[in-house]
N, C-alpha and C positions, 0 to 999 in steps of 0.2 A: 775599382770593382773588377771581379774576374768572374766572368761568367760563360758558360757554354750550353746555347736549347740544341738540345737534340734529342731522336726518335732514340729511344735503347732497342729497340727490335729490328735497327737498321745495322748492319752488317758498314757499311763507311762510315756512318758516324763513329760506333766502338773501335775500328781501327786507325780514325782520327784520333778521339780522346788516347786510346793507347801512346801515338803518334807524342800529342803533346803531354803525355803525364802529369796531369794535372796535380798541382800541390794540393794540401789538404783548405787552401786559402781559394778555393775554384770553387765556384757554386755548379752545380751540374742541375739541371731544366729539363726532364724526360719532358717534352709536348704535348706527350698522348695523354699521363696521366696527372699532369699541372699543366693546364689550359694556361696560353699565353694570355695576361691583359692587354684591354686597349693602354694604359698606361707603358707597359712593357715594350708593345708594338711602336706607339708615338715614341717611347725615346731610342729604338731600334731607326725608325724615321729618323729623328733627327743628327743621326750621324752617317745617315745614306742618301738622305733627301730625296728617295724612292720608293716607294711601297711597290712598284715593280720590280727593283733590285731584290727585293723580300718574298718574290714570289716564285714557287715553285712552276714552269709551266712542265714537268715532265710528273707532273700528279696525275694520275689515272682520271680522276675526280676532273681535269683541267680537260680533257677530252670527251669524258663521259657523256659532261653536260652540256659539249660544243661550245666551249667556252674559249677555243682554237678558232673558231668561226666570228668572233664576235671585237668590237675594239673594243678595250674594257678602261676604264677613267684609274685614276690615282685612286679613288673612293671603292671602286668595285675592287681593287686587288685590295685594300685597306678591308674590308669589309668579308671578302670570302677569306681571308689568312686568320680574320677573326675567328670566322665561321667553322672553320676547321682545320685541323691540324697542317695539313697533308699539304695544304699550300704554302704553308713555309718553307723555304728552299733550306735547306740542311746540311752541315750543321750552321748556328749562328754560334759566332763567338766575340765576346768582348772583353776587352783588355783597356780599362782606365776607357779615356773616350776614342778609340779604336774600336772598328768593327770589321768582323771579316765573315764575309757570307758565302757559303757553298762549299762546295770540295774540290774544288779545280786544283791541280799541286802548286799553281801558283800561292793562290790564297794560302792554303793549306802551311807552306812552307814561309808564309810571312806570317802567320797564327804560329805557330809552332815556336818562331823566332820571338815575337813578341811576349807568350808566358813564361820564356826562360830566361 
């Protein structure tokens, strides 16, 4: 399975997917407008074995509610990435049972390698 969540009104996620050209065999997951399942998220877990690695902390939202302040459990980032989008670190992408989280060029450049 080839898959990639990302925000379409984010300006790095579209010049990742550009980046990797996705074939017409990539499922593409706007976040905003197909809510992630918990089903979706646990098998996202089970190839990071983090719900931390899965969490955006540079979301507005991650400040807003002083949640910079706070230590927060495997359960609370499991539970707010539910709760809203925006805590998803961006883009996710999966290739077979590989996962590659975020935009770092590292990642970025081992996603890219991996869909082609």
């Amino acid at each position: 399975m080839k898959k990639i969540y990302h925000l379409s009104t984010c300006n790095t996620c579209q010049r990742i997917i550009q980046e990797i050209n996705p074939s017409s065999d990539v499922q593409l997951q706007d976040i905003k407008t197909e809510t992630i399942t918990k089903d979706q998220l646990e098998a996202m877990y089970a190839l990071t074995g983090s719900y931390e690695t899965l969490f955006s902390k540079r979301a507005q939202l991650y400040r807003q509610r002083n949640l910079n302040e706070q230590t927060l459990s495997e359960e609370d980032y499991k539970n707010l990435i539910l709760e809203h989008y925006t805590f998803l670190k961006r883009p996710v992408m999966l290739v077979d049972n590989q996962i590659f989280v975020g935009n770092s060029k590292k990642v970025v450049a081992q996603a890219v390698e991996a869909f082609n």
